[in-house]
C-alpha positions as CSV (number, residue, x, y, z in Angstrom):
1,X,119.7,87.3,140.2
2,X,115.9,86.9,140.6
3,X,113.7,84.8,138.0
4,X,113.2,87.4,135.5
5,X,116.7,88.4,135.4
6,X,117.6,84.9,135.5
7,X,115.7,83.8,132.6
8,X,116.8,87.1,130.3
9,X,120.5,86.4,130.4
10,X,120.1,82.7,130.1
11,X,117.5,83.1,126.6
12,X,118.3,82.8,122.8
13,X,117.1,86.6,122.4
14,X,119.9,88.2,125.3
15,X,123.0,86.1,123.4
16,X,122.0,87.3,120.0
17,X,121.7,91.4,121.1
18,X,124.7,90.8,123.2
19,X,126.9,89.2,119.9
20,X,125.4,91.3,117.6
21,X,124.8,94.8,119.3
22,X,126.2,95.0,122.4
23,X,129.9,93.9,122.0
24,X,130.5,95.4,118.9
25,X,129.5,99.0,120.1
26,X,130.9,98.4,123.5
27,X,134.6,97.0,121.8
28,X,134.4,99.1,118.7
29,X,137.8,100.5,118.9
30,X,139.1,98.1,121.3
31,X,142.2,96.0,120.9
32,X,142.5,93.0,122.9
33,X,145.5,91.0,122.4
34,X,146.0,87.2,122.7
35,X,145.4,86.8,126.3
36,X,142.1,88.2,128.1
37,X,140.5,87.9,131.0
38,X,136.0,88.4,131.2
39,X,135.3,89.6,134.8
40,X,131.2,88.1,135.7
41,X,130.6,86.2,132.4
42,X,127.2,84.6,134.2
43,X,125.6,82.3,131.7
44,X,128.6,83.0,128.8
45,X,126.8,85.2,126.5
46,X,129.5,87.6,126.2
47,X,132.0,84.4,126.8
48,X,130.7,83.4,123.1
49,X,131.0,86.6,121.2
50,X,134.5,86.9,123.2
51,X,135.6,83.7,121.9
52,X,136.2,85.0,118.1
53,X,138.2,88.2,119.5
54,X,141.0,86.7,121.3
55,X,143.7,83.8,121.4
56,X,143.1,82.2,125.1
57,X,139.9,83.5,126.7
58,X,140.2,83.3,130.9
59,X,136.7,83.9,132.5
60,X,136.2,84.8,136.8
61,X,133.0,84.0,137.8
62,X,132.2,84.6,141.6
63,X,128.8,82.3,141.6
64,X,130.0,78.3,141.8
65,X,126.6,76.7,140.1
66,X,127.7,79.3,137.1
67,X,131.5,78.1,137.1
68,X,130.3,74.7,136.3
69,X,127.8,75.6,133.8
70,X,130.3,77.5,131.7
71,X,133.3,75.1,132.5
72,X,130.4,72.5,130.9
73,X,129.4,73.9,128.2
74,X,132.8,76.0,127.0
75,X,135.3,72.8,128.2
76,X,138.8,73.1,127.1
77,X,137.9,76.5,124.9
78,X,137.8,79.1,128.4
79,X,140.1,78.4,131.6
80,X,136.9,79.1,134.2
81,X,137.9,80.2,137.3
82,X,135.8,80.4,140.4
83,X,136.6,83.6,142.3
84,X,136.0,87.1,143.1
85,X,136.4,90.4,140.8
86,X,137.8,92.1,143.9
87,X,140.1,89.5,144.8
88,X,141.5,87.9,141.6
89,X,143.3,84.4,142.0
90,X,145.8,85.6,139.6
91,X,149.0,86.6,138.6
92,X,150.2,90.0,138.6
93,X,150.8,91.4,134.8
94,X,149.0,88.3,133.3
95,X,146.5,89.3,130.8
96,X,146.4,92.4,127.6
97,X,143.0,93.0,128.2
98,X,140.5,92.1,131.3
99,X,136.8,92.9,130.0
100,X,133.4,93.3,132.0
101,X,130.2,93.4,130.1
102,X,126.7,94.2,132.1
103,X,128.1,93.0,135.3
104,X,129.3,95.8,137.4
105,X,126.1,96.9,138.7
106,X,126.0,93.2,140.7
107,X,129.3,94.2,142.6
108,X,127.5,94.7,146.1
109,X,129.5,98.2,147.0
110,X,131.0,101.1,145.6
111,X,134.3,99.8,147.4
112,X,134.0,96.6,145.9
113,X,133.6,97.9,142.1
114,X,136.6,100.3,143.1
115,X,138.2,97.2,144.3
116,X,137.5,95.1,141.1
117,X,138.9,97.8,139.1
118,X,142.0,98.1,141.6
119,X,142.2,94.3,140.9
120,X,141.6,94.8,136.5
121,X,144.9,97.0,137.1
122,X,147.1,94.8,138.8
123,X,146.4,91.5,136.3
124,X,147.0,93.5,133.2
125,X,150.6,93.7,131.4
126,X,151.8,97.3,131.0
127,X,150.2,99.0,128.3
128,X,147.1,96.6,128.9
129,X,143.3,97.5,128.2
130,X,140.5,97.4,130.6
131,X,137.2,97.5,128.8
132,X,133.6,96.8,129.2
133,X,130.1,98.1,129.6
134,X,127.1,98.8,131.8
135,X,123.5,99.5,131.5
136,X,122.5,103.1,132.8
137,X,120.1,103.2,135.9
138,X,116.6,103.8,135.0
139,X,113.1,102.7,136.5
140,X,112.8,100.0,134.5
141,X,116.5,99.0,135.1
142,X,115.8,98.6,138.9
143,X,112.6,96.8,138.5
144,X,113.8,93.7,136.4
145,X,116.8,94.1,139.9
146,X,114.1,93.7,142.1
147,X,115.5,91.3,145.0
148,X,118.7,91.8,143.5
149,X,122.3,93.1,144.2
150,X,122.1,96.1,142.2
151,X,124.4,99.6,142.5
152,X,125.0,101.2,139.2
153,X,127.9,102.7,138.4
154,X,127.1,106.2,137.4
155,X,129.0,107.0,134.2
156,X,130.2,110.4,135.2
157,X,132.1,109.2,138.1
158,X,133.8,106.2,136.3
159,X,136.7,108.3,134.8
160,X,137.6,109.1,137.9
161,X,137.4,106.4,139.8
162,X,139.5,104.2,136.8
163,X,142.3,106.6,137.6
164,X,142.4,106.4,141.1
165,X,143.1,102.9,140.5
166,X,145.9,103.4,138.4
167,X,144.3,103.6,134.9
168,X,145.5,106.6,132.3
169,X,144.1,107.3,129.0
170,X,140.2,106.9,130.4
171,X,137.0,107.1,128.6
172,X,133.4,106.5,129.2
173,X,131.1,107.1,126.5
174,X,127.5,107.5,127.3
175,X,124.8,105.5,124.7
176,X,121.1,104.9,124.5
177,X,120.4,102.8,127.8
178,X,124.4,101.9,128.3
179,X,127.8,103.0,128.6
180,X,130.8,102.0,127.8
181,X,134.3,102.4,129.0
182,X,138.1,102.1,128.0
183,X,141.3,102.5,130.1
184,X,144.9,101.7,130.0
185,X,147.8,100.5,132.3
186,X,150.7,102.2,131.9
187,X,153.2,101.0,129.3
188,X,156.5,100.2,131.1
């Protein structure tokens, strides 16, 4: 991320919108379970608001200077994980929900996001959510991504694209500046 973007996720201002706007609207019908996994918490905003939703809280992060920040400052509270989206070190059928919040347009590739969803499928129990949220691309989107990996994911092609990696009972609803998404694994 470059310096702007940097200092917007890290401030006071991005954790409160992100615990007291964003997650509500983006998990307003959502169901989590005990066990969940955050795919690209960066500096733990959404880690925090996470924290009062679920019983054990696992977070990937792909950047290593990130791991440590959150495995300091969350400790015992969130099992950090360095590691990929695309290529989760974990088990098969793990988790009841895996949940990604303003981090997919930072996947490098189309292939790679399909990937990471391809992955969000094969950790989650049957009948297991996937859930999360984007921003939508805009000029003023791209320019605080100037210098940075940044390939939105356009909101009417996510439906699709969920169920070609195995997802059923898909939905992407489309809010001011965002989107949101929900999708299931198949109950056995």
């Amino acid at each position: 991320m470059n310096l702007v973007h940097r200092r917007l996720c890290s401030s006071d201002r991005w954790a409160r919108a992100v615990r007291d706007q964003l997650l509500p609207w983006a998990l307003e019908d959502a169901r989590l379970g005990p066990d969940t996994l955050e795919i690209g918490p960066g500096y733990g905003a959404t880690t925090s608001a996470l924290l009062r939703r679920t019983e054990r809280l696992t977070a990937v992060e792909s950047d290593p200077s990130y791991t440590v920040r959150l495995r300091l400052l969350f400790g015992d509270r969130v099992d950090v994980v360095h590691g990929d989206g695309a290529d989760l070190p974990l088990d098969d059928g793990r988790f009841d929900s895996v949940v990604c919040f303003t981090m997919l347009h930072h996947v490098p590739s189309v292939a790679a996001q399909d990937r990471l969803f391809a992955e969000a499928h094969r950790v989650l129990r049957p009948g297991g959510l996937f859930t999360g949220c984007d921003a939508l691309s805009s000029w003023g989107f791209r320019a605080i991504h100037l210098g940075d990996t940044c390939v939105p994911v356009p909101p009417e092609t996510l439906e699709a694209r969920l169920r070609m990696a195995g997802f059923e009972k898909c939905s992407v609803t489309v809010g001011e500046g965002s989107f949101r998404f929900a999708a299931h694994r198949a109950a056995a």
